[in-house]
C-alpha positions as CSV (number, residue, x, y, z in Angstrom):
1,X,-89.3,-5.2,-20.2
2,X,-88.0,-6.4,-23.5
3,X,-85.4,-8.9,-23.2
4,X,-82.4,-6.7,-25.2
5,X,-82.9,-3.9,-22.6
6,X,-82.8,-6.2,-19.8
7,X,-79.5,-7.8,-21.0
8,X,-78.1,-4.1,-21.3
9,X,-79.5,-2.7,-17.4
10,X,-77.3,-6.3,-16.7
11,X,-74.3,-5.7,-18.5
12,X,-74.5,-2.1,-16.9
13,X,-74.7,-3.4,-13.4
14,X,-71.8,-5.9,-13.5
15,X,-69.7,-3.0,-14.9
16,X,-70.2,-0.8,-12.4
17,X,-69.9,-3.4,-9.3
18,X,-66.7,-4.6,-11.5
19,X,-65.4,-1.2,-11.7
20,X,-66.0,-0.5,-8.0
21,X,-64.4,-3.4,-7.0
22,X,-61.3,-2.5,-8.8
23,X,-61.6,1.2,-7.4
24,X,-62.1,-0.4,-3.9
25,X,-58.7,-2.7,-4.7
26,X,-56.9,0.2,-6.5
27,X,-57.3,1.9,-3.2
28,X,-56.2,-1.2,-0.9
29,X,-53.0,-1.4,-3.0
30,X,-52.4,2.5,-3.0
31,X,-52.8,1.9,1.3
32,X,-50.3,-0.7,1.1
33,X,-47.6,0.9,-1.2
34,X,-48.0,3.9,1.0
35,X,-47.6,2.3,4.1
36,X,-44.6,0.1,2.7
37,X,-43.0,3.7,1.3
38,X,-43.5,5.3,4.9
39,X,-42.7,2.5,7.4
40,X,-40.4,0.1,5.0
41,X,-38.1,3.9,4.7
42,X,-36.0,2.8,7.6
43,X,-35.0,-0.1,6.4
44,X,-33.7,0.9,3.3
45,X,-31.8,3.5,5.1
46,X,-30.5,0.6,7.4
47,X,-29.6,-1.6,4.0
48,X,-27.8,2.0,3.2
49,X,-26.0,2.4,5.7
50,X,-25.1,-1.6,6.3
51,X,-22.2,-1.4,3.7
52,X,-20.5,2.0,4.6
53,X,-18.5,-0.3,7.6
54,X,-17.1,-2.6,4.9
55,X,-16.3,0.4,2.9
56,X,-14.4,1.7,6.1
57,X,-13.3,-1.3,6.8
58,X,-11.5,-1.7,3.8
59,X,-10.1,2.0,3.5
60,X,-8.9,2.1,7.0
61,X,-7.5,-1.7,6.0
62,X,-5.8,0.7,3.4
63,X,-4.5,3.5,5.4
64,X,-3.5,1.2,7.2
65,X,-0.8,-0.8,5.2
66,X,0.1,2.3,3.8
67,X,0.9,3.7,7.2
68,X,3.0,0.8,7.6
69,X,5.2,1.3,4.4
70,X,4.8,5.5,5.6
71,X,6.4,4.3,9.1
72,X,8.9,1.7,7.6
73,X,10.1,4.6,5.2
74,X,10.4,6.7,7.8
75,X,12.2,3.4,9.8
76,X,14.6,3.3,7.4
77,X,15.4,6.3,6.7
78,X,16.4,7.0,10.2
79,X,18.5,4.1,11.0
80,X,20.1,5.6,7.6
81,X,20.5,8.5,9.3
82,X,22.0,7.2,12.8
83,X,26.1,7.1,14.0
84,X,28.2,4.7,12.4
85,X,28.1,3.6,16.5
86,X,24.7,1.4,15.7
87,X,26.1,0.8,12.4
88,X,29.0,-1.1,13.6
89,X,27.4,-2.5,16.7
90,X,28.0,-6.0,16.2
91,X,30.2,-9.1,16.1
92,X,28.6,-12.3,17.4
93,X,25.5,-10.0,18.2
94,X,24.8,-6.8,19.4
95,X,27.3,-4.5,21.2
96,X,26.6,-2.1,24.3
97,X,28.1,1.4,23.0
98,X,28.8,4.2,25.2
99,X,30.0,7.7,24.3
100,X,32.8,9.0,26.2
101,X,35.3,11.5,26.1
102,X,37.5,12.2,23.2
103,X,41.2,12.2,24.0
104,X,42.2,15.4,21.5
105,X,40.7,17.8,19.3
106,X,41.6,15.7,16.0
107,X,38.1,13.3,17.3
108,X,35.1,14.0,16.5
109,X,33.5,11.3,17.9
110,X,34.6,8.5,20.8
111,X,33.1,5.6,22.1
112,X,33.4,2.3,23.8
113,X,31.9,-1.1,24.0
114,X,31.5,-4.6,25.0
115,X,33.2,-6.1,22.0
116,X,34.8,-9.7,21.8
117,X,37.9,-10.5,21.9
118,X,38.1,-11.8,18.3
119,X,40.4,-15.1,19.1
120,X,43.9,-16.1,18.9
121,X,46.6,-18.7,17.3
122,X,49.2,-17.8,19.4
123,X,50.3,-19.3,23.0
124,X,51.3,-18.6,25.8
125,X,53.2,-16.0,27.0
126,X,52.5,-13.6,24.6
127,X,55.0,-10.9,22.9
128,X,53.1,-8.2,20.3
129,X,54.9,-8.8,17.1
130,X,54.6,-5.5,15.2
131,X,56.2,-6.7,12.1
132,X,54.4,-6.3,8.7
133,X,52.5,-10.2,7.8
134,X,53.2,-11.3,12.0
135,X,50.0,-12.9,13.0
136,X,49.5,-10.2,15.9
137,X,48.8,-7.8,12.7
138,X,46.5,-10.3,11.1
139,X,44.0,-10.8,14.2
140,X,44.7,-6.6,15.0
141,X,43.1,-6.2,11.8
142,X,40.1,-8.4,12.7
143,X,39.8,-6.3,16.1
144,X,40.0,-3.4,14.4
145,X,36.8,-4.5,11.7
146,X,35.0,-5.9,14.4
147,X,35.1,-2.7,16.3
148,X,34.7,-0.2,13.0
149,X,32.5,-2.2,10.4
150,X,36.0,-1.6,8.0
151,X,36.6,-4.2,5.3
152,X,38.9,-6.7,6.9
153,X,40.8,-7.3,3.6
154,X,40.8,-3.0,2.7
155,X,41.4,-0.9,4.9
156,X,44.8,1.1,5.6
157,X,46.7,-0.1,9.1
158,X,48.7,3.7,9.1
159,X,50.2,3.4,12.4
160,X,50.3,1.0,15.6
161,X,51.3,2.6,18.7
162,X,51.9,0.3,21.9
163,X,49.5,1.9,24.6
164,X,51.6,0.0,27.4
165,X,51.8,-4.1,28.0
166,X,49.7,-6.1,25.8
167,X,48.0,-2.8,25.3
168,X,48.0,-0.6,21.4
169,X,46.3,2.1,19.8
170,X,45.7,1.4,15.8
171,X,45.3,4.5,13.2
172,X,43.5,2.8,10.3
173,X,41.3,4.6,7.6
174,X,38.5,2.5,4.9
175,X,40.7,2.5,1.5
176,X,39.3,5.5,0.2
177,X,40.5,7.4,3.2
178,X,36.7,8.9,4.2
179,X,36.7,7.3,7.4
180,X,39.2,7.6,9.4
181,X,40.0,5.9,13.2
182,X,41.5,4.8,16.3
183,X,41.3,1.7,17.4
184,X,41.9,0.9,21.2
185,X,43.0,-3.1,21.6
186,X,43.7,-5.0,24.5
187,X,45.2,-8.5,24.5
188,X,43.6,-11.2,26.4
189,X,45.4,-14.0,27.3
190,X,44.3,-16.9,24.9
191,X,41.6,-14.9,23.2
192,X,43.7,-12.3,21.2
193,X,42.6,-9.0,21.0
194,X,39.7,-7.1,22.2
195,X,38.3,-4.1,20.8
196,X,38.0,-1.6,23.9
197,X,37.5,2.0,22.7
198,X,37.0,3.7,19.1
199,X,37.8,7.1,18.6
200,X,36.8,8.7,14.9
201,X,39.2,11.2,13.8
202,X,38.7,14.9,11.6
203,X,42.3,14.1,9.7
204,X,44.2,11.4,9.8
205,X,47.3,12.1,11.7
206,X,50.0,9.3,11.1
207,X,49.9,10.2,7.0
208,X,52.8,12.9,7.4
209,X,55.0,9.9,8.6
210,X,54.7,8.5,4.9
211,X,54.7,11.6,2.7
């Protein structure tokens, strides 16, 4: 066999084993890619998944602090929304309130409670001094805020009635004349006067005496 022909059958030959190896290969890879695409599936569905907690984690995180601002909205708006009772329920820390009955149809709302008897200058024996400027009407006044949440320096002192010994009843109203009360005061010996009962009045009743 010439020698051109033989180099040709040889050239032929180690094309076709090249090309049956590749074919062989291309097959092998083809097996693997298939196998990776069937069984590898799960864990790309696991890799999916993995993040959606964060994502929840995060939106509930979310909901969450906005719930909190929802519910301290809603916080505040009810305690804006309660009786002047919590509203004026403390001096040297929280008072125990109590409803009880109103003593006439001018009330529309009554109450008492554990206030403090809001301290004294005066000795011993005591005598109410009802005059305008005494110091009894100074530390009534400071009862009567105590008891009512009324500006000290403000509000109206319209009448003081004695409510028998070392006892009185004060008609006061806030400046404007919107909130209008009785004030219950006891005196306790070398602590001034104490706060016992508040009664908040539809009119005020004492103004005809100064019209």
């Amino acid at each position: 066999m010439p020698a051109s022909r033989l180099n040709k059958y040889e050239k032929r030959r180690k094309n076709t084993k090249l090309i049956s190896i590749l074919s062989a290969t291309g097959s092998v890879l083809a097996i693997v890619l298939l196998g990776l695409i069937i069984f590898g599936g799960s864990d790309e569905a696991s890799e999916t998944k993995d993040p959606l907690p964060e994502n929840e984690s995060v939106t509930k995180t979310e909901e969450n602090e906005n719930t909190a601002v929802n519910k301290s909205d809603t916080t505040e708006n009810s305690l804006a929304k309660e009786t002047n009772i919590e509203n004026d329920s403390e001096m040297n820390g929280d008072v125990n309130l109590e409803q009880t009955e109103p003593s006439d149809d001018n009330v529309s709302e009554a109450y008492t409670g554990n206030w403090q008897a809001v301290g004294t200058e005066q000795t011993e024996p005591h005598t109410v001094n009802y005059s305008e400027g005494s110091q009894d009407r100074q530390e009534m006044r400071k009862a009567v805020a105590a008891a009512t949440g009324l500006d000290e320096e403000r509000f109206i002192m319209w009448w003081i009635k004695r409510n028998g010994d070392q006892r009185v009843i004060n008609t006061v109203s806030s400046s404007d004349e919107s909130e209008l009360y009785r004030v219950y005061n006891t005196w306790v010996p070398d602590e001034g006067w104490q706060p016992t009962k508040v009664e908040k009045l539809k009119e005020n009743d004492q103004k005809w005496r100064f019209e």
